[in-house]
N, C-alpha and C positions, 0 to 999 in steps of 0.2 A: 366826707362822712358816708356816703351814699356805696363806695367800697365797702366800706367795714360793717355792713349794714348783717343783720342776722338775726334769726328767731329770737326773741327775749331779749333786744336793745334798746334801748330808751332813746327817742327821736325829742328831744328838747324844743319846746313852743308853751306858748302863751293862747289854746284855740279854747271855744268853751268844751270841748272834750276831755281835753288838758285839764284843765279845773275843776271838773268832774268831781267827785268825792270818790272815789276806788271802788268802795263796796259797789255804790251804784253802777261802777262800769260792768264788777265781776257780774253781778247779777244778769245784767244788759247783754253781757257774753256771752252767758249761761241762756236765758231766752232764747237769742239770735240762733244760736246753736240747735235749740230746741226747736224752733219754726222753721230751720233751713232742714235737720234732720226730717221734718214732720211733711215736707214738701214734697208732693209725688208727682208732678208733672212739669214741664219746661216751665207756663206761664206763672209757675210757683214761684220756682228759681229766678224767674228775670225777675220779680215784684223785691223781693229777700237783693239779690244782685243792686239793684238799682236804691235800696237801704242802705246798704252797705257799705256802696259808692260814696253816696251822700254823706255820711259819717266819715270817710277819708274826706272827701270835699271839703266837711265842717272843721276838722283837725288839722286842714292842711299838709298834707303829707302828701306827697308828689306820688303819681302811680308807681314808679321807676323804684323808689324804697321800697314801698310795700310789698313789692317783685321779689328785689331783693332779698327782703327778711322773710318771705314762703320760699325760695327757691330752694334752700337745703331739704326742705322737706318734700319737694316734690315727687321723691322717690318711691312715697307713699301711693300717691297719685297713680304714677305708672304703674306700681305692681296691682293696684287693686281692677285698673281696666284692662289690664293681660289679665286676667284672673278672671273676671267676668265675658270678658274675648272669647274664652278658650274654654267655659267651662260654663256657661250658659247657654242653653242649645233652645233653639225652637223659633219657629216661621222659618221664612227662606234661607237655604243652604248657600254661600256666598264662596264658600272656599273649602275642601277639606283639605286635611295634612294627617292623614296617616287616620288613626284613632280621635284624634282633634279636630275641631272644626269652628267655622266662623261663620255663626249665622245670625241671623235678623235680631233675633233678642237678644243678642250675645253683645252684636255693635250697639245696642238701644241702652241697655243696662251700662257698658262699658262707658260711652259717652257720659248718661245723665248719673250716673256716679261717680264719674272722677270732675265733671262740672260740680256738685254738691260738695266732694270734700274738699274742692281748691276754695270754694266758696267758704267753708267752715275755716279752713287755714287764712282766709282773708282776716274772718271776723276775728276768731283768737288772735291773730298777729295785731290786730286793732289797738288791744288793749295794751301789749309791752311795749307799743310803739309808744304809746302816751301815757303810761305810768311806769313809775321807776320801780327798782325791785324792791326795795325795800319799804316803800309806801305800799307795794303790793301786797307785801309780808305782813305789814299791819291791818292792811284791808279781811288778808286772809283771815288772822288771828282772830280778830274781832267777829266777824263771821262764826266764827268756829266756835268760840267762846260758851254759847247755852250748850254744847256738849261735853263741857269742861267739866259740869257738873256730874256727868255720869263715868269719869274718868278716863275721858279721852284727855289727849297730849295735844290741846290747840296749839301753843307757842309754839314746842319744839317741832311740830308737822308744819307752823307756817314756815318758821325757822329755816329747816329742813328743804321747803319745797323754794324760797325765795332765795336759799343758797346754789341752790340745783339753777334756776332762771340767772342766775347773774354768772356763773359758771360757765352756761352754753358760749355769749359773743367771747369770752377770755379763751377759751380752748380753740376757737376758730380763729383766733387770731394769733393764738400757739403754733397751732397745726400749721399756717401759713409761713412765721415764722421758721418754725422747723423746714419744711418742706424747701425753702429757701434755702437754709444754710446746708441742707443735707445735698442739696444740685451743685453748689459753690464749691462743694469738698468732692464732686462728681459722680454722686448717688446719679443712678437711672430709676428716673421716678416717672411714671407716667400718667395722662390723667386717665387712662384703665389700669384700674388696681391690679385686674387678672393678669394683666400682659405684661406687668414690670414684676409681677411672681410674687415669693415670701418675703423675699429678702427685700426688697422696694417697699413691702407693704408695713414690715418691721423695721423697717428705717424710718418710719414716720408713728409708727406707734407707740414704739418701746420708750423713744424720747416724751412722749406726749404723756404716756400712764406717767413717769418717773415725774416727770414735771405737775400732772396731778397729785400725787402723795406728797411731794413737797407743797404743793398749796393749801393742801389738806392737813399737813403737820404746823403748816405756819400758823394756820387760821386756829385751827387748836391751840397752840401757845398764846396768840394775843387772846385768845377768848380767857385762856386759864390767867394771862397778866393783869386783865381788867378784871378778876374775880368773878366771871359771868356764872351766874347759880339757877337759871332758871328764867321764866317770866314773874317771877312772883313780886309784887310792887314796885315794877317797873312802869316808868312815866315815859310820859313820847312830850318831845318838844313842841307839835304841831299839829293836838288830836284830832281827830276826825267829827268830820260836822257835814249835815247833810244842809241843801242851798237849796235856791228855786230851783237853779239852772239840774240841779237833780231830776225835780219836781219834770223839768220840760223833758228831760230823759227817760224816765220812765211815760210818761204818755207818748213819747214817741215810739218806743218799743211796743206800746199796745198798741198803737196806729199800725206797726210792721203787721203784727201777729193779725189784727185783723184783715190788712188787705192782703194776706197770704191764705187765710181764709175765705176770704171773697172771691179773691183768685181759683181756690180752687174747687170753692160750688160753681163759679157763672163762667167759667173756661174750660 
């Protein structure tokens, strides 16, 4: 399982994370997020880091998954500290290259920001690791719900966004498929897209869009065969209910936010 592992995959356990009520997670997310964004100096981040941990600890999810299911996104990562490398200038001059240069703030910025958003990719990945998508959809919904009344589209946007989340591990597991059978029939495919040109790169795509419209048509016809009309008095077989063990999860996210503030008056 630990192959097939990818942003938005449901890692199946019994931990009290797992049991969690959703809403309480998304919110927890949404915090965590907030206090790892709000953090400006290293002793921030290791206080948020060492939260974090703890919460895989708690879930039991081996570090090696949770690797896993950020590692597609880590592209993010890299460009955002080339980005900050090359384009944040001041204190000591360390390198120039032409009109570019790499200096003191450049490496400072580039480090403690691609440490903060691998750190945020932890925490989001936290949640699809241990909620499924469709309890997440519900979560969403419900959430959304007091905005229903001013004519927002809660169902169809959780709808919408929980079909998106279960979509990403099925295409990554397309793409590999493809990518397979396209070597077998003696495609030159390489793992630099630039170096294997158009044609390597549209031997992997073209098959992949096609194969999305059809899952896309499918999902339209069984939605049209079941009569699907909306959210409108629709029942859930296993509604949502809030528990202590909530109860323990939210004071533990104020315990994060506080010692991230403590952190970073007395450090």
């Amino acid at each position: 399982m630990a192959r097939s592992l990818i942003f938005g995959r449901y890692c199946p356990g019994d931990s009290p994370v797992h049991r969690m009520d959703p809403r309480m997670k998304l919110t927890a997310v949404v915090v965590a997020m907030v206090v790892i964004l709000a953090s400006v100096s290293y002793p921030d981040l290791a206080v948020a880091a060492a939260f974090v941990a703890a919460f895989y600890a708690i879930a039991r999810i081996p570090f090696s998954y949770a690797l896993k299911s950020v590692a597609p996104l880590l592209f993010i990562v890299v460009l955002t500290a080339l980005l900050n490398l090359f384009f944040v200038q001041g204190g000591e001059v360390y390198l120039q290259l032409g009109p570019l240069a790499i200096s003191q703030e450049g490496v400072h910025f580039a480090v403690f920001l691609s440490l903060r958003l691998t750190l945020l990719l932890f925490a989001a990945s936290l949640l699809t690791l241990t909620t499924t998508a469709l309890v997440l959809t519900d979560a969403l919904e419900a959430m959304l719900n007091p905005f229903a009344r001013f004519g927002f589209p809660a169902h169809e946007f959780a709808m919408v966004m929980g079909i998106a989340l279960r979509f990403l591990p099925q295409f990554a597991d397309e793409l590999r498929i493809i990518r397979s059978a396209q070597l077998s029939r003696g495609a030159k495919i390489t793992a630099n897209p630039f170096k294997g040109g158009l044609s390597g790169l549209s031997s992997l795509m073209v098959p992949l869009f096609t194969s999305a419209f059809r899952h896309a048509e499918t999902l339209s016809a069984g939605m049209d065969a079941r009569c699907y009309h909306g959210g409108a008095g629709r029942t859930r077989l296993v509604p949502l209910a809030f528990s202590r063990l909530d109860a323990v999860g939210a004071c533990v996210m104020v315990l994060m936010a506080a010692c991230v503030v403590a952190a970073n008056m007395l450090l």
